[in-house]
N, C-alpha and C positions, 0 to 999 in steps of 0.2 A: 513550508509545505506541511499540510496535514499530516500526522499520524495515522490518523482515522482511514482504514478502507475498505471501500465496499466490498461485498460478496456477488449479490442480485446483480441475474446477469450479465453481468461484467467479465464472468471467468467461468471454471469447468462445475461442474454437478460435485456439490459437496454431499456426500452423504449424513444426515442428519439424522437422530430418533422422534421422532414426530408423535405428537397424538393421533389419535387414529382418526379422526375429521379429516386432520391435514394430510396423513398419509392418504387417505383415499382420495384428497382432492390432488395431492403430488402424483400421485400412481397416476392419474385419468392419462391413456395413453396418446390421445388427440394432442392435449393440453403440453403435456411431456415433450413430443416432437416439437411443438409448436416453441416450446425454451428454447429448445437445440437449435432450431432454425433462428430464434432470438438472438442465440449468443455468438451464431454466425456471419451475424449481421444480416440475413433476410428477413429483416422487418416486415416488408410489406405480405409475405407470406404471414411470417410471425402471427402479425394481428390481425389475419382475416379468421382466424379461429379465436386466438385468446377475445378480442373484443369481445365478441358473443358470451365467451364463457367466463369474463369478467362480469359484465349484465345479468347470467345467469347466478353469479352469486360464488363461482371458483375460485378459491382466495391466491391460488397460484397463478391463474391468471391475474387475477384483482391485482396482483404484488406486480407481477412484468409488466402490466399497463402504466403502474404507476410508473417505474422504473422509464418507459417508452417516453412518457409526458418529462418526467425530470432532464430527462436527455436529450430530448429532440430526436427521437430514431422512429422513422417512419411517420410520425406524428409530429405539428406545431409543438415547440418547447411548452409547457405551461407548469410551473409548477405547484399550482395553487389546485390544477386537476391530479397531478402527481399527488399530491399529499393526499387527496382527498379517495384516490384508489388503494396506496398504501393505508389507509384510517378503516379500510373498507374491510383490507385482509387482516391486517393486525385485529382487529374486533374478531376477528374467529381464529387470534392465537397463533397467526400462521410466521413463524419466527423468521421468515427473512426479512418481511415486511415491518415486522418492528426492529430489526437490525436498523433496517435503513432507515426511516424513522428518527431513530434515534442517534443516527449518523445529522441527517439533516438538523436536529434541533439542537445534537452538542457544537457541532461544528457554522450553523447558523449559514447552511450554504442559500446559495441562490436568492441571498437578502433575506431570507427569514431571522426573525430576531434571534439569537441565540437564545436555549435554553435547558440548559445541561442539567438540571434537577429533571426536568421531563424527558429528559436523554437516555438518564441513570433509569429512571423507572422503565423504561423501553427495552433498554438491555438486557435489567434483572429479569424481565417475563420474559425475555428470549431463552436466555438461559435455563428458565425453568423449564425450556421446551429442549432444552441438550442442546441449543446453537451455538456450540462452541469459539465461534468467532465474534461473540460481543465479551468474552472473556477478556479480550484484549482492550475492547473498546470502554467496557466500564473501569478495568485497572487503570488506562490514562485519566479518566476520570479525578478516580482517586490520587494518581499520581500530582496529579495538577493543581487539586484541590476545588476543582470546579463543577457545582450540585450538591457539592458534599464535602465534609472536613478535610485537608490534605492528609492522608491517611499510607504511608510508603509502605509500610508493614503488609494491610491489606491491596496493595496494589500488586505487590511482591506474589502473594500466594494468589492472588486471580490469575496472571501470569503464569505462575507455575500450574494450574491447573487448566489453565489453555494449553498451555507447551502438551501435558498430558493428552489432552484431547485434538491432537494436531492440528489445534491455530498458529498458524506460522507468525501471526503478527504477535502472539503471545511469547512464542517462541524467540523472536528477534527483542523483547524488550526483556525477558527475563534475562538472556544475553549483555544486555548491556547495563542490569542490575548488579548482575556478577562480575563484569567486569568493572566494574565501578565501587565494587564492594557494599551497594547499597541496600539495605538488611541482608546483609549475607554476609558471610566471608567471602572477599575479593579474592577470585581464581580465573587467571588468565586462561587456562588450560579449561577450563569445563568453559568459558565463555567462549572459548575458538571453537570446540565442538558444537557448541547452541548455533554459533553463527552460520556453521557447517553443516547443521540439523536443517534451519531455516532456509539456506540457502539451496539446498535439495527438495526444499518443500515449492522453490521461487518465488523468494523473497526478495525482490531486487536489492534494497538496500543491506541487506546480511552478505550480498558481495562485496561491497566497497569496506565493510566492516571486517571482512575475513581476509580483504588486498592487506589490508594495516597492518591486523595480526601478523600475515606473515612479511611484510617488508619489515616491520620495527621487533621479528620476535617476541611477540609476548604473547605466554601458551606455550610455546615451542621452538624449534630452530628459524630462524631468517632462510624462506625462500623469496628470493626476487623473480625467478620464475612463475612461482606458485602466484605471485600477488601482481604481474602483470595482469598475467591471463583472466586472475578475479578482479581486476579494476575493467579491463576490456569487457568482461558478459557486463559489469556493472551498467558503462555506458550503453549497451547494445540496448538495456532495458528501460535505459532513461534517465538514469538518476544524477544528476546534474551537477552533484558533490564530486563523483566518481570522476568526471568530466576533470575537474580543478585539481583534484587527488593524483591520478592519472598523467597529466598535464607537467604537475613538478616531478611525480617519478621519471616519465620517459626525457627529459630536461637532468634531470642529477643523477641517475643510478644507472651505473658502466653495463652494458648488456647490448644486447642484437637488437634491443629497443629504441636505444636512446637516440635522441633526435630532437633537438631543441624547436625544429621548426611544427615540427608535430605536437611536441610538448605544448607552446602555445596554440597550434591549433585546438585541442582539446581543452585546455582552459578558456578558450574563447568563446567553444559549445558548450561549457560549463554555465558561462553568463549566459546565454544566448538562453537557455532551458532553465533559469533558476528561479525559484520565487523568487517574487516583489522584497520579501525581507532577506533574501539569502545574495541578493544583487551586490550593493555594495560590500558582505566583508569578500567575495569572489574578486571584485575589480581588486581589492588590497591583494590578494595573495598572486594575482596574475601579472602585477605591474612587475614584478621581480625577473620572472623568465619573459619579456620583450626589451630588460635591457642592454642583450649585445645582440639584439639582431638587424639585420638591415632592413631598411623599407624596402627590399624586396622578399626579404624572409614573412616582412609582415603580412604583404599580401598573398602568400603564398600559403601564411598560414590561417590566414581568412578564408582562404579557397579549401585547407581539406577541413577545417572546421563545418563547411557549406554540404562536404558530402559524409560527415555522419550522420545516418540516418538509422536511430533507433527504433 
């Protein structure tokens, strides 16, 4: 599963510093409803305005059209017309659109070739626009070593300067620099807090990370209370780890939980949701908990795996 994630309308209205081009084209009040009915999912309202006001040259329209074409929302998929509306906003600097952007050419979605040097430069002009959320995306970047020299040091302080500027995703990976001790001193305790910063921000995977903390104590006391309830919003959100995590806790850890038939159902919807790479080591850790149940448990636990619905 990607690291990488979008902002553009995907999710709520991030408040951003903008040049003043782009504020005045974000401010246009038409334009502005017309997001909010976007992120609504009323497309077809959506783009009876934005279209117009993408033709007329409004780079925040320009950016959600692209956004519409890459997704297929209200509009045939295409994304070679997506690129070319996102190239339209980005050209006048407007930083969601080079977010995404440069989402698509690090990550090489939708069959575009990858290409993470042109990724890197996507991000940097974001940033220089205060879009706090390519902070994240250029630090994997460097994390990875991909555009650019493997660099952890500078990955370290992008991170921390996203956490500053409350990008959650910056916030969940300096998290788990610290707790890894990676240029840092390893601190269990300020990393349980990040994941807890994150996690109130909604970050789905900062829950299944904060379940750990507290079932294995580290940071703090062992609550198994406290790391149900954060492995459950885990799955509620999707995160398919959570699922498998989840699955051996409510199976091994004595509580009002436990329930081995349920344990495996939840590892079952762990596979069921997991990437193409995350599939098989999931089949290894689930084959454990279906070995004393019965093939009625089995299908039983195929049926409440059927009714989570995150």
């Amino acid at each position: 599963m990607s690291r990488f994630l979008r902002s553009a309308a995907l999710a709520a209205v991030i408040a951003t510093v903008l040049p003043f081009s782009a504020m005045a084209q974000d401010a246009d009040p038409e334009v502005a409803e017309a997001r909010l009915d976007y992120i609504a999912g009323r497309y077809a309202t959506a783009l009876e305005v934005l279209t117009p006001a993408a033709e007329a040259g409004n780079a925040n329209a320009q950016n959600l059209l692209g956004a519409a074409y890459e997704n297929g929302n209200g509009v045939e998929q295409n994304i070679e017309t997506a690129i070319a509306w996102y190239e339209k906003s980005a050209a006048q600097d407007f930083p969601r659109a080079l977010h995404n952007l440069g989402i698509i050419y690090a990550d090489g979605e939708h069959g575009i070739t990858p290409d993470p040097e042109k990724a890197r430069g996507l991000f940097e002009k974001a940033l220089q626009q205060d879009y706090s959320r390519s902070y994240s995306n250029l630090g994997i970047l460097y994390e990875q070593g991909r555009g650019v020299p493997r660099d952890l040091a500078k990955a370290a302080e992008l991170y921390r300067q996203g956490d500053a500027g409350g990008d959650r995703n910056s916030t969940y990976n300096l998290a788990n620099f610290m707790r890894q001790g990676i240029e840092m001193e390893e601190n269990l305790e300020g990393a349980r807090a990040l994941y807890a910063k994150a996690a109130d921000l909604g970050h789905a995977e900062s829950f299944n990370s904060l379940a750990l903390m507290f079932e294995y104590g580290m940071g703090g006391p062992v609550d198994n209370t406290a790391a149900y309830m954060f492995f459950r919003e885990a799955v509620e959100r999707g995160v398919a780890l959570a699922g498998v995590n989840l699955g051996q806790f409510v199976t091994d850890q004595e509580g009002f939980w436990q329930d081995p038939v349920e344990g495996y159902g939840y590892c079952l919807w762990g596979i069921q949701n997991a990437a193409a790479d995350q599939r098989e080591g999931f089949l290894v850790e689930c084959e454990g908990l279906v070995e004393y149940l019965t093939p009625e448990d089995e299908t039983a636990a195929q049926l409440f795996a059927e009714q989570i619905n995150p």
